[in-house]
N, C-alpha and C positions, 0 to 999 in steps of 0.2 A: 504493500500500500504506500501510496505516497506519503512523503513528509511536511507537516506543515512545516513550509519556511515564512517567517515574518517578515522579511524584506527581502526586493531582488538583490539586495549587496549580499545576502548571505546566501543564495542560489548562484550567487555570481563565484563566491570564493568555492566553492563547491564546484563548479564548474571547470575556478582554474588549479584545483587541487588533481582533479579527475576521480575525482567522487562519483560524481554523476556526469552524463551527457543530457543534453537538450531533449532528445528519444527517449530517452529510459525516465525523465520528468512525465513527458505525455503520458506515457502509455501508465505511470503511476495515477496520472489525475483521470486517462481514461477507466481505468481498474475502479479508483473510485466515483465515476462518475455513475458505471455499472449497477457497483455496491449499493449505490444509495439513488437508484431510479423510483424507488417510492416516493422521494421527496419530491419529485417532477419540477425541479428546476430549470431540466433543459426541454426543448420544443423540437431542436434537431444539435444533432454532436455531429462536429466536421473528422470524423475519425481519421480516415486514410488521407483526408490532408493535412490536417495537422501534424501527423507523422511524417512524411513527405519533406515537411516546412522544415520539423524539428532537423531531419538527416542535412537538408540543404544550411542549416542556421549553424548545428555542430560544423560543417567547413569551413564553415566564415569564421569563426572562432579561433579555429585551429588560423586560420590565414590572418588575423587579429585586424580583420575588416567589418565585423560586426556590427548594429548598431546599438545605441544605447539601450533599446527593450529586449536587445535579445535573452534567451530564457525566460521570460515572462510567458508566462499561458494565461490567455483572457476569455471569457464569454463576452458576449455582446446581447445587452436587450434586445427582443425582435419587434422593435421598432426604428432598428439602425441600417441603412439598406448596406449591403454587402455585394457587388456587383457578381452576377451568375448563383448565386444563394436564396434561398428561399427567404422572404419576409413576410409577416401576417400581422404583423400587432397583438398576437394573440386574439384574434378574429375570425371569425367563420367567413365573412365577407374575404378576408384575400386569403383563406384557405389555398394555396399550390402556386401565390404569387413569386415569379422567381425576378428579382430585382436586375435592372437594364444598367445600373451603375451603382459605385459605393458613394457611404457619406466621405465627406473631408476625415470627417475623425480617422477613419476605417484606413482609407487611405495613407495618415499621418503613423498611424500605430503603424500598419506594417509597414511602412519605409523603415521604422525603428526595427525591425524583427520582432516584433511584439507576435505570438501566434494566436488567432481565433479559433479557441475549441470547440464552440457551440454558439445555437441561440438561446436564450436565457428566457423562459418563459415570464409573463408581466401580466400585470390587469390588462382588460381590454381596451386599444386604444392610450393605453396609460392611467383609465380613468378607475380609479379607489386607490384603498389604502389598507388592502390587505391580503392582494393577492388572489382575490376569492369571482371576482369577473370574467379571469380568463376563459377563451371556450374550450383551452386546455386542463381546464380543474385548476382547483388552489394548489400552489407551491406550499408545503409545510416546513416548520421551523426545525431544523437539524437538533437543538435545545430541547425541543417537546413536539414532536410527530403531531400532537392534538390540535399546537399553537400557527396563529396566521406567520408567516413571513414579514409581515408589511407590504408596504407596494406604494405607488406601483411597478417598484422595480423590484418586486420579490425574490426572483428566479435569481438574478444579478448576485443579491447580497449569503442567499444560501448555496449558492455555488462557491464560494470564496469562504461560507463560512463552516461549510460541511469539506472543504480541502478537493472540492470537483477543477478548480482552477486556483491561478496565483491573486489574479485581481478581477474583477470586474464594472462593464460599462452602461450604467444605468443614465436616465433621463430624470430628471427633477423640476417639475410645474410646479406645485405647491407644499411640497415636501418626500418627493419620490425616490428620490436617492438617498437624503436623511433619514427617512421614517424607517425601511427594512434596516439601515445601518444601525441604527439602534434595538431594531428587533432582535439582531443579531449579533449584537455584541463588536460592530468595526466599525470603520474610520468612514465616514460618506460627507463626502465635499460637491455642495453645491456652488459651484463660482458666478463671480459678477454677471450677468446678465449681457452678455456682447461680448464676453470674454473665448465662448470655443463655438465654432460654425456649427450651424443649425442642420445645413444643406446635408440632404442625404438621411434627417430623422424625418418621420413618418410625424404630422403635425398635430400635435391635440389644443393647446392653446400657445398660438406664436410671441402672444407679448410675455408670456413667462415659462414656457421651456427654454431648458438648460442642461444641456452634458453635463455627469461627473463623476468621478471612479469613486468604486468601492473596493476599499483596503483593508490589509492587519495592520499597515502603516502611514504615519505621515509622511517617513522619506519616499512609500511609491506612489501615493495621493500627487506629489509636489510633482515627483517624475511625469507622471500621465499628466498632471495638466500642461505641465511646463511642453510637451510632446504633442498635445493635441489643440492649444491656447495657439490666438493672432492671427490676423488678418487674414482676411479667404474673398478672391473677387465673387466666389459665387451666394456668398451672404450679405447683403448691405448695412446689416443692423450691427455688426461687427464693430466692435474699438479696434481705430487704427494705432492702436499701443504698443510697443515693442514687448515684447514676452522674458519677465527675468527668467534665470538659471534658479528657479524655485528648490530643487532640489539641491543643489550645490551653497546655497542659500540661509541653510537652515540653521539660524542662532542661537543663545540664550536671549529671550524677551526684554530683561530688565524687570521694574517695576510697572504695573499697569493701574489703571483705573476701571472700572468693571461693573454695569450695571445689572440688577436683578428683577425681574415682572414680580411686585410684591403678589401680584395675583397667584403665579405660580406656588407662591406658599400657601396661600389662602384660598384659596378655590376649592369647593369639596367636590368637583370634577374633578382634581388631581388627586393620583393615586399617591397614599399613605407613604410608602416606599420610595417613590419617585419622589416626594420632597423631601424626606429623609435623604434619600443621597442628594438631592442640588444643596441643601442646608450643610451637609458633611464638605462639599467642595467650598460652598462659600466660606466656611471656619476655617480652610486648608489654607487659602488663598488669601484669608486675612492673616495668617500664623506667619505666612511668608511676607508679609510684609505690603502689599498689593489692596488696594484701596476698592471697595467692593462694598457700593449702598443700590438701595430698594427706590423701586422707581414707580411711578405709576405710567399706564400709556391709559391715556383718554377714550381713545380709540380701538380699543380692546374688541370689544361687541361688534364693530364693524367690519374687521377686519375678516373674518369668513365667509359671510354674506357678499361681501364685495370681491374679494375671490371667486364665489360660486357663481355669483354673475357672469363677472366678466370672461370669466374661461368656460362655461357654458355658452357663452354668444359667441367667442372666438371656437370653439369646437362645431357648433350647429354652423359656421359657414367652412370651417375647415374640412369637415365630414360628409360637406355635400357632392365632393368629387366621388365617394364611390357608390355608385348610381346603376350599377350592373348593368349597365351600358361600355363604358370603357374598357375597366378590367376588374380581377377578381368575379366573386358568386354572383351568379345568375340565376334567377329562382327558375325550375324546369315548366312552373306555373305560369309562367309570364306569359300573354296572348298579343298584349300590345306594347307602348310604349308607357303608356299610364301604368299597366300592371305589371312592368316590369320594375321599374324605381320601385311602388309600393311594394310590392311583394319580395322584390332582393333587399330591400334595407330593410323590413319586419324580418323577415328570416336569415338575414346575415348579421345585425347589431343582435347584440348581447342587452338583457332588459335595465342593466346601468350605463349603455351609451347610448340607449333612446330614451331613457330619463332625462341625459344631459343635455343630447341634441332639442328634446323638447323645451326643455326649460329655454336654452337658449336661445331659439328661433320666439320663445313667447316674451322673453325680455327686448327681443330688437322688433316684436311686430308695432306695427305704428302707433297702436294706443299707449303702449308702454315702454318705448325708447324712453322718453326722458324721466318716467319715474322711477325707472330701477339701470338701466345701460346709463343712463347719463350721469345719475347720482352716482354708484359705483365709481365710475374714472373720477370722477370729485370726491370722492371718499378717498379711492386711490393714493390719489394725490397730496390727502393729507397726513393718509398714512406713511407715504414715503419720505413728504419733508420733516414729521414729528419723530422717524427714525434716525432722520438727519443731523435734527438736533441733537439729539441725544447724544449721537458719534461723535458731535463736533466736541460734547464735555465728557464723553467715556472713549476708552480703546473699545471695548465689547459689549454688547450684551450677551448675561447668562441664561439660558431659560432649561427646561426640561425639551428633549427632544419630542416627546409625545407624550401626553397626558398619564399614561399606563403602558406597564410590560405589553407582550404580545398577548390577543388575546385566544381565543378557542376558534378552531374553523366553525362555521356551520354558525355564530352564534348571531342569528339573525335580527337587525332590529326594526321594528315595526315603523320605524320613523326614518328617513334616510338624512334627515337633517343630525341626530345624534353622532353618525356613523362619520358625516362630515365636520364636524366639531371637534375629530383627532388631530384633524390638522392645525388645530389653535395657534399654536408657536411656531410651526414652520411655514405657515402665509407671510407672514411678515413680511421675510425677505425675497419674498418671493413677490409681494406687492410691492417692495422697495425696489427690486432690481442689484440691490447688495450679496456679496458672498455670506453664508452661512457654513455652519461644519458640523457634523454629528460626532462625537468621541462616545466610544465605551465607556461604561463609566461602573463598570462591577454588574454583579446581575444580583436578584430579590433573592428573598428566602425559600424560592421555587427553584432557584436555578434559572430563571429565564435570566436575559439580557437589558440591564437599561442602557440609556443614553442622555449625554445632556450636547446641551448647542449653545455654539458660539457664533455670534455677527459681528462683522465689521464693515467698517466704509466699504466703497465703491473701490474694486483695484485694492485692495490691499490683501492681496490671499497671502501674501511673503507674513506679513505682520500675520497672519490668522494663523497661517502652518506654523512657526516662529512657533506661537502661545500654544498650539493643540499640542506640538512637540513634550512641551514643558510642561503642559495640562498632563498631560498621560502617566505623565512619570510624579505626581505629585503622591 
């Protein structure tokens, strides 16, 4: 069986020991990919290529022309196109779509030698937060077989955290790459918002998706973005910023200033545990010396509603291209042109991306643009300048990364607005446009995994990696 390694430096020194080969990694994390197909993580395993990769990556090695990813084994969410590879979104609608090109990212990793083992099963479309949309079934928690993954990059984060790969490449709307990272006990960096190309993700809401890897560390967190981050002609919303050496990078922080959502302690939405550990780090972090008070955000209550809006209205126009007209499922029902859109999109959407798409075709029809789409961006907007302020008198905010540990597959809630209220703490930055970060943070008295989260300004992922470095070792 494979071995977890915590960072690629230590797969690398192993590599130039001859410990191990690049092949004999695969075919370990293929072994456990095998092992642990219960957990239905992957949707497809690139087997005989990724072996293929591994033999041609072990020459480069040997010829000491490598690039920096080499040895690394990645999944990739299947909402990341991969040119000649199957992509679906986890969707019945592009069921046997085989993608005409790759994303940028896709592209960036393997110029590095990065290898893709598989695609990583997700919610559908990306939409929830716990894995349980897919029309591949829920991913379950490597921790507890019973417990959700998170999502909606579920697949992503229990593949890296069941040892089926080294890292992996999840997407983050409003907390998707954060919220499994802490179901699971690792590192999930979502970055600034224009910081890594879009082109080539499958779109669920374009003003707040965001690439971000999922880690056991900060040093390969910093690698992958530093690898996949800057400028791409075929994205326009792109920062034309020069991309530091993140990983080469990585300091001691100094002393910091550090805020807290007193809500987060006080809320009897938050779980008992969960404030016990964010309360155990803020005692840690004042012991050190680091300056760390309670803050209130005004805007608290708005801040999920206005999310839910506005990425329902950007999904109901983004989701209107599959139409079982172009490509993907065609319902065999279809007699016209009229029954064929109705009847491929009822029987291709999963019943939480016709909840979404409906809500947000009903926020932009005419009678209700401005009372809910228009307020929204106005809400928006003050929640981003009121996280502004904040940053301009603290380095961070602290919060919990999700309200509660993982919780039980199946455990269904009669109301979907509840279900959406886990994402409390990771809208924020995701209505700011700001980096965020999920870190381990020890698991409950179940054995499951928590997390808490750190934000910072705009562009400063150096200063966030910096602190989570430090953070982890506290």
């Amino acid at each position: 069986m494979a071995k977890f390694y915590s960072s690629l430096t230590e797969i690398k020194s192993g590599l130039q020991s001859g410990e191990i080969t690049v092949e004999k990694l695969v075919k370990g994390y293929l072994e456990k990919i095998k092992h642990n197909a219960h957990l239905n993580a992957f949707n497809e395993v690139f087997e005989q290529e990724a072996l293929t990769r591994a033999n041609d990556i072990d020459s480069r090695i040997q010829l000491g022309s490598a690039g920096k990813l080499a040895g690394m084994v990645i999944g990739i969410k299947d909402n990341i196109c991969y040119k000649d590879h199957k992509v679906s979104a986890s969707s019945k609608i592009l069921e046997g779509f085989t993608s005409i090109y790759s994303s940028t990212i896709v592209e960036r990793l393997l110029a590095e030698d990065a290898i893709i083992i598989g695609r990583c099963n997700c919610d559908e479309f990306a939409m929830g937060a716990s894995n349980e949309n897919s029309y591949y079934g829920p991913v379950k928690n490597y921790a507890d077989n019973t417990k959700v993954s998170g999502g909606s990059s579920g697949g992503s984060a229990v593949a890296v955290q069941a040892g089926m790969c080294h890292a992996a490449i999840g997407t983050d709307t409003g907390g998707s790459v954060r919220q499994p990272a802490s179901f699971c006990g690792l590192v999930g960096l979502k970055p600034t918002y224009g910081r890594i190309s879009r082109y080539g993700i499958i779109a669920y809401a374009s003003s707040f998706d965001q690439v971000g890897p999922i880690t056991r560390s900060i040093e390969d967190a910093a690698l992958l973005l530093e690898v996949m981050a800057g400028p791409d002609e075929y994205d326009s919303t792109l920062a034309q910023k020069p991309v530091p050496a993140f990983s080469a990078n990585i300091k001691a922080p100094g002393k910091k200033k550090i805020a807290y959502l007193q809500e987060s302690l006080s809320s009897p939405g938050v779980d008992a545990e969960v404030k016990n550990t964010l309360s155990k780090y803020i005692d840690k972090l004042r012991a050190e010396g680091h300056t760390v008070n309670p803050i209130a955000f005004d805007y608290l209550d708005y801040m999920v509603p206005s999310y839910y809006i506005l990425a329902t209205a950007e999904a109901s126009s983004n989701l209107a291209r599959f139409d079982g007209v172009h490509y993907g499922y065609r319902s065999p029902e279809a007699s016209d042109l009229q029954s064929t859109y109705k009847k491929s999109r009822s029987e291709g959407f999963g019943k939480e991306v016709k909840r979404r798409i409906m809500l947000g075709t009903f926020v932009l029809s005419a009678g209700y643009y401005d009372a809910y789409y228009a307020k929204a961006q106005k809400a928006r907007r003050l929640i981003r300048e009121k996280t502004e302020e904040i940053l301009l008198e603290y380095d961070f905010i602290l919060t919990p990364t999700a309200p509660e540990p993982a919780y039980a597959i199946g455990k269904e809630e009669s109301d979907p607005v509840v279900t959406y209220l886990a994402d409390i703490f990771t809208v924020q930055a995701s209505l700011s446009g700001v980096p965020a970060i999920s870190l381990p943070a020890g698991n409950n008295s179940k054995g499951l995994p928590l997390g808490l989260q750190l934000i910072t300004r705009q562009f400063e992922e150096q200063e966030l990696l910096n602190f989570s470095e430090y953070f982890l070792g506290l």
